[in-house]
Phi, psi and omega in degrees: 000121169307139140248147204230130177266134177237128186288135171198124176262179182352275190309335202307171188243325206250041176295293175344288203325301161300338201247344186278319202260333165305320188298295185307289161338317216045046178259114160277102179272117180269089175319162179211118178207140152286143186123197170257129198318141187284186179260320185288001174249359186056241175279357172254060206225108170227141200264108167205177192260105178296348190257015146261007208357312174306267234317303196320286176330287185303005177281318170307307179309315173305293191309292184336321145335326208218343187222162168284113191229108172266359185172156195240110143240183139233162195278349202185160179320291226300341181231043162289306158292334140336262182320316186304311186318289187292344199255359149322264186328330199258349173092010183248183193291098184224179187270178175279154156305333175279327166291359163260348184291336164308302166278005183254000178233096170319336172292294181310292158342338192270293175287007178267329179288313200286305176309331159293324189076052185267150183280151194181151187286169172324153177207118174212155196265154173251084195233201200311007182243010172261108192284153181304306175326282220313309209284324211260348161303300191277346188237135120325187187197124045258142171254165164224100214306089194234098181303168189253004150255357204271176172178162192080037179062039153280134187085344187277141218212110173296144191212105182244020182216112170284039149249038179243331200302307188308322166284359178256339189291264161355306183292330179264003157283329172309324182304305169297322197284325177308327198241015174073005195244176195293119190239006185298323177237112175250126185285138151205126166261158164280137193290114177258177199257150156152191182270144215255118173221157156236152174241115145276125200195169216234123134281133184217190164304350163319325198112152145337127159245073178305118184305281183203152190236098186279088174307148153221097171341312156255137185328308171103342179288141175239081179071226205233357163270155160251111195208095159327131172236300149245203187188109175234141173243163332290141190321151199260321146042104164321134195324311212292317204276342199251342163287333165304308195289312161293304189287345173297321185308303171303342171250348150283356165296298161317330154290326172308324207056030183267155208241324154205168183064155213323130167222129185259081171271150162244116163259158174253221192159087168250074221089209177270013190266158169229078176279155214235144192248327180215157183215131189223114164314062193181128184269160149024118183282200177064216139250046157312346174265011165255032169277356174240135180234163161202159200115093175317335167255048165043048199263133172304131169344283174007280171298345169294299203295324176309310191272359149337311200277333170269349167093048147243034187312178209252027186043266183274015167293085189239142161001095144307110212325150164083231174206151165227184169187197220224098147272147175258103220264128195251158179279141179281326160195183181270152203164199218222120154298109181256341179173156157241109174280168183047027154273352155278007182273308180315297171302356176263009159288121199288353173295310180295127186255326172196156192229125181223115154215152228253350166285164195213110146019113188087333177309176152227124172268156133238129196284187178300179305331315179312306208261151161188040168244167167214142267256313156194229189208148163231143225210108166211153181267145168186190200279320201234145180284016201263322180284313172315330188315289202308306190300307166307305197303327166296350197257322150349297192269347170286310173315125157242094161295103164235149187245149174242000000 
């Protein structure tokens, strides 16, 4: 039996998922996790700080030592260099580590694309040898504010006058310094206007494999935040605009030097132009992947990304006939989680296959920027993407959050 160390941190949503598709695979799955070892897994337990990276990797390298580890993922950002590291060291199919440190540092990233030329908006880093003018000279405005490690749009900050920027800035250094993370260089770009797209796709020695291509129907502006809401596939996207779109994709992999396994782009599609605002060595965040099946057996991401990791992927595996999607149920402002009302009205929509939610009575939330969780998911099939649209935007106006 193949076994795969799958990274999962804390916070992830999509432990179950992963543990669901080894069992169907018959992959024996070694957890990586921060915290202290549950008592029910024992030795398929390995205890590490992902915001240490090295330390983490050689903890994995150590398990190796004693047990046979034939492939690496991580489930989410914080341990995609975790893996690339280690799984550098055990010699198994992984990314390089710098190509994977690219997508987790928005600078870097920024300049790795600009050396390639891949299209991507204006751009410039702020960090302590940079005066504001310099910044407000060279971009247009409206701009947009980004600490360079974060994600799931924390810290990311809309800016439409400069005389904002300095103070949007600060704020997403607080943000950022709040999450333990690097607050020293912060990207501001400039904001293009256009349709919203994700590419999902598997890397292998192949090249790109596009999964599915994902509209997002809404802007996603909050205020002064970004906070995803849908996601439907397949992309209504015109053929030529969505073949422009694998290929920009395929060419920021490249720039990157990432080599395997699961990749998440994000583009804007303005015209015939196509620009890429993010590239994440990791699929679809959340449980946003269980908006996908492939396959006559309905088979899950999950299970695509295991078999990656041992190098059996499946090729000849595409999307399942008809279109889904995915709501990301967003928080109404910060606060004390007091309940979510109208979801059994939200299950009597013939669209909807499921409603999962992952906030709990008591939590304390916040939307973006500060925030970067979200209250839960709604999950629905239908023939045509113009009806999955549809079926979330009712179960939306159905949904009630309420916060204290």
């Amino acid at each position: 039996m193949s076994r795969v160390v799958v990274i999962l941190p804390t916070s992830t949503y999509r432990a179950g998922d992963f543990i669901e598709a080894g069992s169907g695979l018959g992959v024996d799955l070694l957890v990586a996790s921060e915290g202290d070892a549950p008592l029910e897994m024992g030795d398929g337990y390995i205890q590490i700080t992902c915001s240490r990276p090295e330390d983490a990797a050689e903890a994995i390298v150590r398990a190796g030592d004693t047990r046979q580890i034939d492939g690496i993922v991580a489930a989410d950002d914080a341990g995609v260099v975790v893996a690339a590291l280690a799984g550098s060291k055990l010699g198994l199919l992984a990314n390089d580590p710098e190509a994977a440190r690219a997508t987790r540092d928005k600078a870097l990233l920024r300049a790795r694309l600009s050396a390639a030329e891949v299209p991507q908006p204006p751009w410039r880093v702020f960090d302590a040898k940079t005066q504001v003018g310099e910044i407000e000279a060279e971009l247009e405005f409206p701009v947009v504010v980004k600490p360079t490690s974060l994600s799931a749009g924390q810290g990311v900050i809309r800016v439409d006058h400069p005389g904002q920027l300095r103070q949007a800035i600060e704020r997403a250094r607080t943000i950022a310094s709040s999450e333990g993370s690097s607050a020293d260089r912060i990207v501001v770009e400039t904001l293009i206007h256009g349709d919203e797209v994700a590419l999902e796709g598997m890397v292998t020695d192949r090249g790109l494999t596009t999964l599915a291509i994902f509209d997002k129907p809404d802007p996603g502006l909050s205020g002064d935040g970004f906070q995803e809401t849908i996601l439907v596939t397949p992309s209504r996207q015109p053929p030529q605009t969505q073949t422009e779109i694998e290929r920009v994709a395929a060419q920021s992999i490249r720039a990157l030097g990432l080599t395997r396994g699961p990749v998440h782009v994000e583009m804007i599609v303005s015209g015939d132009r196509v620009d890429v605002i993010e590239v994440a060595a990791r699929s679809i965040g959340g449980l946003c992947s269980r908006s996908l099946d492939f396959g006559l057996m309905d088979t899950s991401l999950e299970t695509l990304i295991l078999r990656n990791a041992i190098g059996r992927d499946k090729p000849e595996l595409r999307r399942s006939g008809g279109a889904s999607g995915v709501l990301m149920i967003p928080i109404p402002s910060a606060g004390e989680l007091m309940s979510v009302a109208g979801l059994e009205r939200v299950r009597e929509i013939p669209e909807v296959s499921g409603v999962d939610i992952t906030a709990r009575p008591g939590d304390r939330l916040a939307p973006p920027p500060e925030g970067g969780r979200y209250v839960g998911f709604v999950f629905a099939r239908s023939q045509r993407p113009e009806d999955v649209e549809r079926a979330l935007r009712d179960a939306m106006k159905l949904i009630e959050v309420k916060i204290r």
